[in-house]
N, C-alpha and C positions, 0 to 999 in steps of 0.2 A: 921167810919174812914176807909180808902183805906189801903189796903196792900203794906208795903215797895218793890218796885222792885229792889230798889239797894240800899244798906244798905254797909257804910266803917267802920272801927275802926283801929284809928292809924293808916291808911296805907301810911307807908313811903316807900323810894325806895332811896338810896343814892349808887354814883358811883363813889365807892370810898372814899375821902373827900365834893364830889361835891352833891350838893340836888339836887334829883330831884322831889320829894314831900316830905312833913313832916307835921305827922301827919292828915292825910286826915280825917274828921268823916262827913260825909254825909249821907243822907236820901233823899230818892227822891219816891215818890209814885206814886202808881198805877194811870193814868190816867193824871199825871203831867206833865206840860211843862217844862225839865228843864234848863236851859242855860246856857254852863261851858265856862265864858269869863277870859281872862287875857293875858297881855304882851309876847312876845315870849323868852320861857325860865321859864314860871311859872309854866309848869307843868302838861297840860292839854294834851298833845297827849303820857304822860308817865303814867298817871293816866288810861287814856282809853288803854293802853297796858297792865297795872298790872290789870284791870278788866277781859280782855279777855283770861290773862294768858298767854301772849306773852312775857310777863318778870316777873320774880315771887320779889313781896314786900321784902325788908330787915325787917320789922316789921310788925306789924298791920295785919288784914284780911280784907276780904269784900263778900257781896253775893249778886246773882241777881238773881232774882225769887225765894228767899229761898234758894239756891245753892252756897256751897261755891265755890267760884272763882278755887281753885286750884283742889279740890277733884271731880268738875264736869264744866272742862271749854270745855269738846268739846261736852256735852248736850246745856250747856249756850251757845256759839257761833251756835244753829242751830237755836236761835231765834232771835239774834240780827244783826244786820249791822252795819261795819266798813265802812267806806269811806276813805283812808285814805289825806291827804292834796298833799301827792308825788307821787300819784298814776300815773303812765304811762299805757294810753293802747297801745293797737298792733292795727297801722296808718292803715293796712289794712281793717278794721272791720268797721261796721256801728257801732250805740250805739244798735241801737238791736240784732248783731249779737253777738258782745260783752258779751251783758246781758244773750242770749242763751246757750252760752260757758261757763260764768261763772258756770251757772244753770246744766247745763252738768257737770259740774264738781263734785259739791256738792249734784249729787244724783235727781236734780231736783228741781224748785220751783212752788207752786202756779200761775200760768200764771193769775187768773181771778183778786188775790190780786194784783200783778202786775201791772195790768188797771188798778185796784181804785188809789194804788199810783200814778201813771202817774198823771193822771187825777186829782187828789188833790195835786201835786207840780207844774202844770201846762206844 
């Protein structure tokens, strides 16, 4: 059996009277494709925000790589990528001047993994 990478329990997130997820319990494993679809307003770019630690749950926990979400989200976030849907770049920039700056920023990335993704998202 593969090792859970991302593991929820109950994680809720309410603003207010408003939901923004309820009750979240998911499992998604090592090696898994997994696909988080639904309507705008279900919950799916508040869910990937309480994952990263970008807003903390009203209930529930979660962890990714064995790591709880809150106790070690800025080890979690040097493995993962965000994209977000609103993202604006600076019109000045190539995309790979872009992606150099970003990398610049965060201490530096892998350049050779970097080709393999190109090259396998096409």
């Amino acid at each position: 059996m593969s090792n859970p990478i991302i593991v929820t329990q109950n994680l809720t997130k309410f603003y207010g009277r408003d939901e923004g997820v309820v009750d979240l319990n998911l499992e998604v494993q090592e090696g898994e494709i997994f696909e988080y679809l639904g309507p705008n307003g279900a919950g799916k770019t508040t869910t990937i925000r309480l994952l990263l630690d970008f807003i903390r749950p009203t209930i529930g926990n979660a962890q990714i790589f064995g790591m709880d979400i809150r106790q070690r989200s800025l080890e979690i976030r040097k493995h993962v990528g965000y994209l977000p849907g609103e993202l604006e770049l600076y019109g000045n920039l190539t995309g790979k001047e872009f992606l150099v700056y970003m990398a610049n920023l965060r201490g530096g990335v892998h350049w050779e993994f970097v080709g393999e993704l190109t090259k396998r998202l096409n």
